[in-house]
C-alpha positions as CSV (number, residue, x, y, z in Angstrom):
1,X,41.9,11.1,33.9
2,X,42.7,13.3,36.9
3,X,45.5,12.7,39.4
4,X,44.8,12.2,42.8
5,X,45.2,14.4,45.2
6,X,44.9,12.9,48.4
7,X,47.0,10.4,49.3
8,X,44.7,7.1,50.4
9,X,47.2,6.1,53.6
10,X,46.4,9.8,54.8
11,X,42.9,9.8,54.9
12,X,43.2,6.4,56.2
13,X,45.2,7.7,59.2
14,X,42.5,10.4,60.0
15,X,39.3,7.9,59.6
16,X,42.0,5.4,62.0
17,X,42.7,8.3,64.1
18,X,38.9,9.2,64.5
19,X,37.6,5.8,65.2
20,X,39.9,5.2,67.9
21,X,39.0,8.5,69.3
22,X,35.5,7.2,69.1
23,X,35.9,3.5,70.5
24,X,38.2,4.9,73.3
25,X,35.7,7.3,74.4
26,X,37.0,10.2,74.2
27,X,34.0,11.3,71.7
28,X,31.2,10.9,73.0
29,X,27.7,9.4,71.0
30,X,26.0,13.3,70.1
31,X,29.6,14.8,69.7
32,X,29.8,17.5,66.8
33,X,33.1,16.7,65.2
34,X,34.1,19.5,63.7
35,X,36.3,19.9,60.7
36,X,39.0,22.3,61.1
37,X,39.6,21.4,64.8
38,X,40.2,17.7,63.7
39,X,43.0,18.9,60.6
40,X,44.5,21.2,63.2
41,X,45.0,18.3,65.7
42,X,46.8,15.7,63.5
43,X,48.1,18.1,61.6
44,X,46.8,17.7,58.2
45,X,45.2,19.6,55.8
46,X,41.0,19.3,55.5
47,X,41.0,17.3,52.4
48,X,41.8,14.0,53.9
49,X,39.7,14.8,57.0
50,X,36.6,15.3,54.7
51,X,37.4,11.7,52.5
52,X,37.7,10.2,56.2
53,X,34.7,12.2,58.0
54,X,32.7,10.7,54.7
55,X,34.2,7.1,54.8
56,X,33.0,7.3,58.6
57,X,29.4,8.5,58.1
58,X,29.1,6.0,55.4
59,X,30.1,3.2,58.0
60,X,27.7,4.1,60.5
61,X,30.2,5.3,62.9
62,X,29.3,9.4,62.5
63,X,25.6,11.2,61.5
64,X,24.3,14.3,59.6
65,X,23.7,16.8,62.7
66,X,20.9,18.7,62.7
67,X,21.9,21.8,60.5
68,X,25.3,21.1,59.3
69,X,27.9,18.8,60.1
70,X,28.5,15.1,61.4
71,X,28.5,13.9,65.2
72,X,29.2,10.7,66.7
73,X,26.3,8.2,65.8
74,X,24.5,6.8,68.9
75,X,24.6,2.7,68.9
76,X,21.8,1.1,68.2
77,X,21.4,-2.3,69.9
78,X,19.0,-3.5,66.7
79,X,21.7,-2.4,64.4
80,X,24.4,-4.2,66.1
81,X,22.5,-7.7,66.2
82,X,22.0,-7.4,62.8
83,X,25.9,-6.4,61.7
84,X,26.4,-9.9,63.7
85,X,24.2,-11.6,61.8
86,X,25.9,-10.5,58.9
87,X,29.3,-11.4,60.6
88,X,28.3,-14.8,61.4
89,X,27.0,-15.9,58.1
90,X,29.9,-14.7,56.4
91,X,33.2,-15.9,58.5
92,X,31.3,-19.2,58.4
93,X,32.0,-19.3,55.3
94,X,35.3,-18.3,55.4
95,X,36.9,-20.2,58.3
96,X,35.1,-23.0,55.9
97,X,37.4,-21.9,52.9
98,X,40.2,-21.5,55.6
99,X,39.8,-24.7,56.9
100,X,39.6,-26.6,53.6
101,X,42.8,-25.0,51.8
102,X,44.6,-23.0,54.1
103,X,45.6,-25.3,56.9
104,X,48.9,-24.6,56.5
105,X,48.8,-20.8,56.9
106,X,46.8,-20.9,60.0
107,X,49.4,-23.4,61.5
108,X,52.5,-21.4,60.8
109,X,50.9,-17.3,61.0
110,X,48.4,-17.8,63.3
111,X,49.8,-18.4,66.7
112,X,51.2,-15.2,66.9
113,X,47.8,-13.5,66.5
114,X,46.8,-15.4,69.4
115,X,49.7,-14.1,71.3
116,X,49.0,-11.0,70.3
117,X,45.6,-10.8,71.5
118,X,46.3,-12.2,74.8
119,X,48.7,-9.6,76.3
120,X,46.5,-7.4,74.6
121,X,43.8,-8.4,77.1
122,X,46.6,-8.2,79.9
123,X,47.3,-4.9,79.2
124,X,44.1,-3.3,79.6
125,X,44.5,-1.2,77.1
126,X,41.3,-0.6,75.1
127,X,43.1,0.3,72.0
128,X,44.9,-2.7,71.5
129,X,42.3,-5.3,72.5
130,X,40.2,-3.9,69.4
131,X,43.2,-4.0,67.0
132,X,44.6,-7.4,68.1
133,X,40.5,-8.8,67.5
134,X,39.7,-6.9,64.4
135,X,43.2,-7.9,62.9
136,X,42.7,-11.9,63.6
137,X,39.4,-11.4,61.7
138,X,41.3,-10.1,59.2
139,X,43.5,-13.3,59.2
140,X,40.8,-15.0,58.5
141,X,39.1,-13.5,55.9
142,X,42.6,-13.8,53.8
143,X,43.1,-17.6,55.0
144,X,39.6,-17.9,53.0
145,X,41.2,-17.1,49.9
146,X,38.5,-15.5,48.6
147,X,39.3,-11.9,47.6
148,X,35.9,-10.7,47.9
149,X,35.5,-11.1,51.7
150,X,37.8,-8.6,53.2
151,X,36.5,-5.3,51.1
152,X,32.9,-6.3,51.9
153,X,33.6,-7.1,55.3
154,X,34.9,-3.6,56.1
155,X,32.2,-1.5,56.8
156,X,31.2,-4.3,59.6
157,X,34.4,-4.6,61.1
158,X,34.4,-0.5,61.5
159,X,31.0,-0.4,63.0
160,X,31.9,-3.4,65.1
161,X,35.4,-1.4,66.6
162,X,32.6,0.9,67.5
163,X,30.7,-1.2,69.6
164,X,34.1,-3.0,71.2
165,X,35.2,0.3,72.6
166,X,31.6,0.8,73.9
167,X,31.2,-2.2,75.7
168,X,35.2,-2.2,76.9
169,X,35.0,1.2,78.5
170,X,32.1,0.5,80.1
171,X,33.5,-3.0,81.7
172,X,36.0,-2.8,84.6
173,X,36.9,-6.5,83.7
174,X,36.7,-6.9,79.8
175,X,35.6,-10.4,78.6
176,X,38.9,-12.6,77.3
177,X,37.6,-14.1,74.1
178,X,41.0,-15.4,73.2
179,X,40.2,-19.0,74.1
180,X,37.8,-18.9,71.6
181,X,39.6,-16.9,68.7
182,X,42.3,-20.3,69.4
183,X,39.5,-22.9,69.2
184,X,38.7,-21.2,65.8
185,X,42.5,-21.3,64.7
186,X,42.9,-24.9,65.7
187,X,40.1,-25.8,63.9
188,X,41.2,-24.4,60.7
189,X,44.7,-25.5,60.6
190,X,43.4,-28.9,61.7
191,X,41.9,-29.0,58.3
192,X,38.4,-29.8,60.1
193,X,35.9,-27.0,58.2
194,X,32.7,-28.0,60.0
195,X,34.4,-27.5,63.3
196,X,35.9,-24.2,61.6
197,X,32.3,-23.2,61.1
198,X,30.9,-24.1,63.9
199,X,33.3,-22.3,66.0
200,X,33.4,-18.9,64.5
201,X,29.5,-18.8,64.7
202,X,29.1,-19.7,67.8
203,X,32.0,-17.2,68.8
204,X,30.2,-14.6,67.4
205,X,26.2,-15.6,68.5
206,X,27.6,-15.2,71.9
207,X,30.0,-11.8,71.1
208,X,26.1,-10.5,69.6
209,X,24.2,-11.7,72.7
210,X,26.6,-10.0,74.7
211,X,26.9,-6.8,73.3
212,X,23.2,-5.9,72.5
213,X,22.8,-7.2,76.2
214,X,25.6,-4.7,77.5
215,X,24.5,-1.8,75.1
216,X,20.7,-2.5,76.7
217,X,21.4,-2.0,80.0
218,X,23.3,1.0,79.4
219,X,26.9,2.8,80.5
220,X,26.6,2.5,84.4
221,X,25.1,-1.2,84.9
222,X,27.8,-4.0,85.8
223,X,25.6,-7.1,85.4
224,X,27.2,-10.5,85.9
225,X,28.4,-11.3,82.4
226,X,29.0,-14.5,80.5
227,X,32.4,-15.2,80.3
C-alpha cells in the first residue's frame, strides 16, 4: 500500500484557512481562487491546497469555473433550507441520544461552550461567533454517542459556516442565539430527551427561516429581524 504523502492536519489547515476566508468575506461568491497564489500565501506547497480546494468543492462551498479552475460558490437560499432540514432531523436525534445517556457530560463540559459562545457574540468578531456555534454542535453530536453522526454531519456544518459568515457580515447587530444553544444544554443534562428534541429543532427551524429570509433580500437590506 502507498504511504501518504500529505499530511491530513495540513490540508485541513488550508480547507480551514479557505473557509474562513470565505465566511469572513474576504472572497467574494464568483471569486477564482487560484492555486498557486493560495500555497504562496500560507506557505505550503500545492498538494495540500489541491486535497483542500477538492474537499471544498465537494462541500458546496467552491464551483468548477467556466474553463478551468474553482471560484467561490454563490448561496443558494433553496439549498440552504434544505441543509436545515437535514440539520434538524438529525440533531433531533442526537440531543435525543444526548439527553437519554449523556446527562452527565452535558452538565460538567457544556457550560463552558456556552461561555464560549457568548463573549464570542461580545466580541464581534465574525470568526469566532462561527467556531464557538459550529463547535457546540459538535458537542452535541459526541454527547449522542453515536459515532456515525459527526462524519456525516460534516459537509453540512461546512456549508452552514458558509452561510453564518454571509448573514453575519451583512448584519450590523448579529442575532445572539446563545439563549437558545443553553435551553438545548439544559435540556439534555436534565435527562429530559423530548425537551432535548424539541429544542434543537425548533432552534434550528428558526436559524433556517432566518437565513433563507436574510440571503432573500440580499447584502444591503437591514430588515427588522427576529431575535
Amino acid at each position: 500500500m502507498k504511504s501518504l504523502s500529505v499530511p491530513p492536519n495540513r490540508t485541513e489547515q488550508v480547507r480551514d484557512a479557505l473557509l474562513e476566508e470565505i465566511a469572513s468575506g474576504k472572497l467574494q461568491p464568483g471569486e477564482r481562487i487560484i492555486q498557486e497564489q493560495l500555497a504562496h500565501a500560507l506557505g505550503v506547497s500545492r498538494q495540500p491546497v489541491q486535497q483542500a480546494l477538492l474537499l471544498l468543492r465537494d462541500q458546496g462551498v467552491l464551483r468548477d469555473a467556466p474553463g478551468r479552475g474553482l471560484i467561490v460558490a454563490p448561496l443558494d437560499p433553496e439549498h440552504v433550507k434544505h441543509v436545515y432540514e437535514m440539520r434538524t432531523a438529525v440533531e433531533g436525534m442526537a440531543c435525543r441520544l444526548a439527553a437519554s445517556q449523556r446527562a452527565d457530560i452535558a452538565r460538567k463540559q457544556g457550560p463552558a461552550l456556552i461561555e464560549a459562545g457568548t463573549k464570542a457574540v461580545a466580541s464581534g468578531s465574525v470568526a469566532r461567533m462561527i467556531a464557538a456555534d459550529i463547535r457546540f454542535h459538535e458537542f452535541l453530536y459526541a454527547l449522542s454517542g453515536n459515532p456515525l453522526i459527526g462524519p456525516a454531519m460534516t459537509t453540512h456544518l461546512t456549508y452552514t459556516q458558509r452561510v453564518m459568515g454571509e448573514v453575519l457580515v451583512r448584519d450590523q447587530k448579529p442575532r445572539d442565539i446563545w439563549d437558545q444553544h443553553a435551553a438545548i444544554l439544559r435540556a439534555i443534562a436534565s435527562g429530559d430527551e423530548d425537551a432535548a428534541e424539541r429544542s434543537v429543532r425548533d432552534h434550528l427551524s428558526q436559524a433556517s427561516r432566518f437565513m433563507v429570509s436574510r440571503l432573500r433580500e440580499g447584502p444591503h437590506s437591514n430588515p427588522q429581524d427576529e431575535r
